[in-house]
C-alpha positions as a Markdown table, in Angstrom:
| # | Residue | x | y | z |
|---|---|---|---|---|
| 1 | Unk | -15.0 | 18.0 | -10.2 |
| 2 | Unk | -14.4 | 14.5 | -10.3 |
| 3 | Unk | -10.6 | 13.5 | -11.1 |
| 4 | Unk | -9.0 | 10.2 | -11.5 |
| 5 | Unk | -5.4 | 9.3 | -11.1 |
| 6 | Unk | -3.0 | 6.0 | -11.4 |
| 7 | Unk | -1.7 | 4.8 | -8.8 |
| 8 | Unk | 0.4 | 2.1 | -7.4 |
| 9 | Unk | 0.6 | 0.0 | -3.9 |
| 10 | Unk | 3.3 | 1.7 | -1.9 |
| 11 | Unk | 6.5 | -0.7 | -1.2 |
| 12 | Unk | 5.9 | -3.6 | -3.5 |
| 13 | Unk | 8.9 | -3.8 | -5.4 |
| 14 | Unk | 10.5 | -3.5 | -1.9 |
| 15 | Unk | 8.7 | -6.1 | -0.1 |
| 16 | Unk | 9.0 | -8.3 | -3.2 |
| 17 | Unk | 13.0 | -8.0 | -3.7 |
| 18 | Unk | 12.7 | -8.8 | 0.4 |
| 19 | Unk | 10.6 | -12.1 | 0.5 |
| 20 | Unk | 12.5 | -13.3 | -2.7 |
| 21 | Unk | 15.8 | -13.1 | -0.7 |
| 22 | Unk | 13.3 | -14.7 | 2.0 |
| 23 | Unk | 12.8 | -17.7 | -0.1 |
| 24 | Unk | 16.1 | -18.7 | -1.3 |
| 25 | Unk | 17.5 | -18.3 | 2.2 |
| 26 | Unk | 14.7 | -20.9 | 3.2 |
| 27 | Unk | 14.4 | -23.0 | 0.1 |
| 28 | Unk | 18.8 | -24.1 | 0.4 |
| 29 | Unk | 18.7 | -24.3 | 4.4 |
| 30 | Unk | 15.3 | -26.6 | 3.5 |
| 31 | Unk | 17.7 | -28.7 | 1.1 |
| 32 | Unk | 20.7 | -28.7 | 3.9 |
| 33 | Unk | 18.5 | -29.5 | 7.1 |
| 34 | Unk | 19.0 | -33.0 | 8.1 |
| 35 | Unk | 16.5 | -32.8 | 11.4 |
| 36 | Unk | 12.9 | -33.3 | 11.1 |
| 37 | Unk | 11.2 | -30.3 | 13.1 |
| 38 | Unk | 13.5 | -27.8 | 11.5 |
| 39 | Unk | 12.3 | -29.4 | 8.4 |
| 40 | Unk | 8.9 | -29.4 | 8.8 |
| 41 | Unk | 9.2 | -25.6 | 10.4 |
| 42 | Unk | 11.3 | -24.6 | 6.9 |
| 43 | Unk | 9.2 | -26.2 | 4.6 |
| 44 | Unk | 5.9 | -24.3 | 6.4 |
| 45 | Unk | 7.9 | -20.7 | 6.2 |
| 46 | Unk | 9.0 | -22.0 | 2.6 |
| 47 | Unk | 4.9 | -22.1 | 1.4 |
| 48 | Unk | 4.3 | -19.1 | 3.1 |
| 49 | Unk | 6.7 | -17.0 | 1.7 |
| 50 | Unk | 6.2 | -18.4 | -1.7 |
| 51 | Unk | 2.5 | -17.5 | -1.4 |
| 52 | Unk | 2.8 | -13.7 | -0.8 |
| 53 | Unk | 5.2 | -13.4 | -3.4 |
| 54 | Unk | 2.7 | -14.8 | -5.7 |
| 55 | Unk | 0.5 | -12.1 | -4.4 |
| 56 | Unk | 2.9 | -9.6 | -4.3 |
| 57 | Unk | 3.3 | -9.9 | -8.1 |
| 58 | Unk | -0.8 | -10.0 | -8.3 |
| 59 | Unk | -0.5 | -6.2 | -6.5 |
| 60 | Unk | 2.7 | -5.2 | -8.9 |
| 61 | Unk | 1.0 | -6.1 | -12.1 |
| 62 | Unk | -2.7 | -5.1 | -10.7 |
| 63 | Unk | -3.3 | -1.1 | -12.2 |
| 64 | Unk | -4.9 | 0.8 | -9.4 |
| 65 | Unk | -6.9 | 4.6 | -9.8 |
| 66 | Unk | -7.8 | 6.5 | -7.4 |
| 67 | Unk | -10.4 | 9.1 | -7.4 |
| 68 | Unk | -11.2 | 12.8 | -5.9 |
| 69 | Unk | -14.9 | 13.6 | -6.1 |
| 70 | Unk | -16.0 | 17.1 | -4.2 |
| 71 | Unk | -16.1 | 16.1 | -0.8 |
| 72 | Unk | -15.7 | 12.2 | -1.0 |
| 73 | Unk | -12.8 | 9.5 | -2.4 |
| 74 | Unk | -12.8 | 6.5 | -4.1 |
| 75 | Unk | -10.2 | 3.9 | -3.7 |
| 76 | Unk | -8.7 | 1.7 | -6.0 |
| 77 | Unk | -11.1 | -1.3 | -4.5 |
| 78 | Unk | -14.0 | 1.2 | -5.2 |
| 79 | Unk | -15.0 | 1.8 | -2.1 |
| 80 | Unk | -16.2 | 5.3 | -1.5 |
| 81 | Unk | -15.0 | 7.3 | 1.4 |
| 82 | Unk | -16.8 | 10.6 | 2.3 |
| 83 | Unk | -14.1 | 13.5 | 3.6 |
| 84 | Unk | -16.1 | 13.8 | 6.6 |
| 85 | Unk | -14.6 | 10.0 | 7.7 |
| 86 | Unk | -11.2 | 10.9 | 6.7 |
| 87 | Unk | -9.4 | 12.5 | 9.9 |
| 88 | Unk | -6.2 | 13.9 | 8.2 |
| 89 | Unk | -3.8 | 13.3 | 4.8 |
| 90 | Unk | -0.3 | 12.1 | 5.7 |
| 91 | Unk | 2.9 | 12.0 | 3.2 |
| 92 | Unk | 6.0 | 10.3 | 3.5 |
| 93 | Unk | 7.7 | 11.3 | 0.8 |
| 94 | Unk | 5.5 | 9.9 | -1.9 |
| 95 | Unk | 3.8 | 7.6 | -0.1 |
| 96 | Unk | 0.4 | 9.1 | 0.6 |
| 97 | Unk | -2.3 | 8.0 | 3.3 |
| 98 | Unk | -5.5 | 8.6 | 4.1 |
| 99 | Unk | -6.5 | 8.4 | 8.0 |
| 100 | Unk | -9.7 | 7.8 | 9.4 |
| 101 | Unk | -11.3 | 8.8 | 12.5 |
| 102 | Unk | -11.0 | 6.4 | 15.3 |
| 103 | Unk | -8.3 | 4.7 | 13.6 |
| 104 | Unk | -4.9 | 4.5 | 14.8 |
| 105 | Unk | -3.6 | 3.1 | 11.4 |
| 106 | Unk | -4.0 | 4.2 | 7.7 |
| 107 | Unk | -6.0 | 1.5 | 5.7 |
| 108 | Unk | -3.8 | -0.3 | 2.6 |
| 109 | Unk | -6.5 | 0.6 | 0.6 |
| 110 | Unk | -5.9 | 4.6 | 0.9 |
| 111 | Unk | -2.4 | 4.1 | 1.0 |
| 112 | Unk | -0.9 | 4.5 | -2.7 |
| 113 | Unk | 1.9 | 6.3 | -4.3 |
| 114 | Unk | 0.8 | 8.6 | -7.7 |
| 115 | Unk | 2.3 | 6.9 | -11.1 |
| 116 | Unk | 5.5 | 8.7 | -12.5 |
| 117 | Unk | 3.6 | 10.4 | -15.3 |
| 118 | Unk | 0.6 | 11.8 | -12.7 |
| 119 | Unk | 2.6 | 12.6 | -9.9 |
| 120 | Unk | 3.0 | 16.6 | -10.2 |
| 121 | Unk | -0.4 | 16.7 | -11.3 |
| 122 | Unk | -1.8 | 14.3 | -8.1 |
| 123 | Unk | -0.3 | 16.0 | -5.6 |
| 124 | Unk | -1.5 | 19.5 | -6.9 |
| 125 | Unk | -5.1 | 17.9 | -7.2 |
| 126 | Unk | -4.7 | 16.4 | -3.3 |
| 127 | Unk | -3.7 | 19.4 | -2.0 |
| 128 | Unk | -6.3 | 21.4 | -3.6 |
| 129 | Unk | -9.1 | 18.7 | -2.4 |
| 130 | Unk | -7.7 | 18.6 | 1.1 |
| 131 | Unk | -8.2 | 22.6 | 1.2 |
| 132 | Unk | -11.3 | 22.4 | -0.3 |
| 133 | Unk | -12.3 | 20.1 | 2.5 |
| 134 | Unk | -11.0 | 21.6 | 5.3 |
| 135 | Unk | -8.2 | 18.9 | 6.3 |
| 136 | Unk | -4.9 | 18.8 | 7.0 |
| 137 | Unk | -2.1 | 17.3 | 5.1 |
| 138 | Unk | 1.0 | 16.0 | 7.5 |
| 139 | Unk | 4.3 | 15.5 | 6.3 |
| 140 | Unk | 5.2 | 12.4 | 8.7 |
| 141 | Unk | 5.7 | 8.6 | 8.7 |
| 142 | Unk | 2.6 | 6.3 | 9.4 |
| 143 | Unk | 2.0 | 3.2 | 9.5 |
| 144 | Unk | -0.7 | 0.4 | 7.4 |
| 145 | Unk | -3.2 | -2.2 | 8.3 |
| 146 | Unk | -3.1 | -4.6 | 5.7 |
């Protein structure tokens, strides 16, 4: 009973709209500072942003599956998660995460939303997998560790 779905990372287009907006705020108050530390500071926050958009677009162009065995998960890194480590399914809207016991945070990596074409489908599949395992799926916000 092994299923496979697409999926993407939750909030990319968001966070990547964000840090561009980010980055030409810094890049003209970089051209317009005339001190030195503000300088220095601008041109740091400058590299920094301009590095996670780079990744950013690395996660928006990466395709991601993830996968419902019987009573285990695989994530898009491939890592295999057994439904005995997984505490409880939350949803926020169609963000979806996977919590784990003794963690106060849902790993990135079992945070995804289902692709357009798969979503019905998806969220049928969870639902039947988290009955089939016994856990409970919450209809709440929740946070990530990146």
């Amino acid at each position: 009973m092994e299923r496979t779905f697409n999926t993407i990372y939750s909030r990319v287009k968001r966070n990547l709209i964000t840090m561009t907006l980010l980055e030409i705020y810094f890049f003209v108050s970089l051209n317009r500072s005339d001190e030195r530390w503000s300088t220095i500071f601008l041109a740091f926050f400058t590299i920094y942003v301009l590095t996670y958009i780079i990744v950013l677009l690395k996660m928006l162009f990466t395709k991601l599956t993830f996968t419902f065995g019987t009573d285990y998960v695989v994530s898009s890194k491939g890592k295999k998660f057994e439904a005995s480590q997984i505490k409880c399914i939350y949803m926020n809207n169609q963000r979806i995460g996977f919590k784990l016991h003794g963690r106060w945070l849902v790993p990135m990596e079992l945070c995804f939303f289902f692709d357009k074409n798969e979503e019905r489908e998806g969220l049928q599949q969870l639902h039947q997998w988290a009955e089939h395992n016994k856990l409970e799926v919450k209809r709440r916000f929740f946070q990530t560790l990146t």
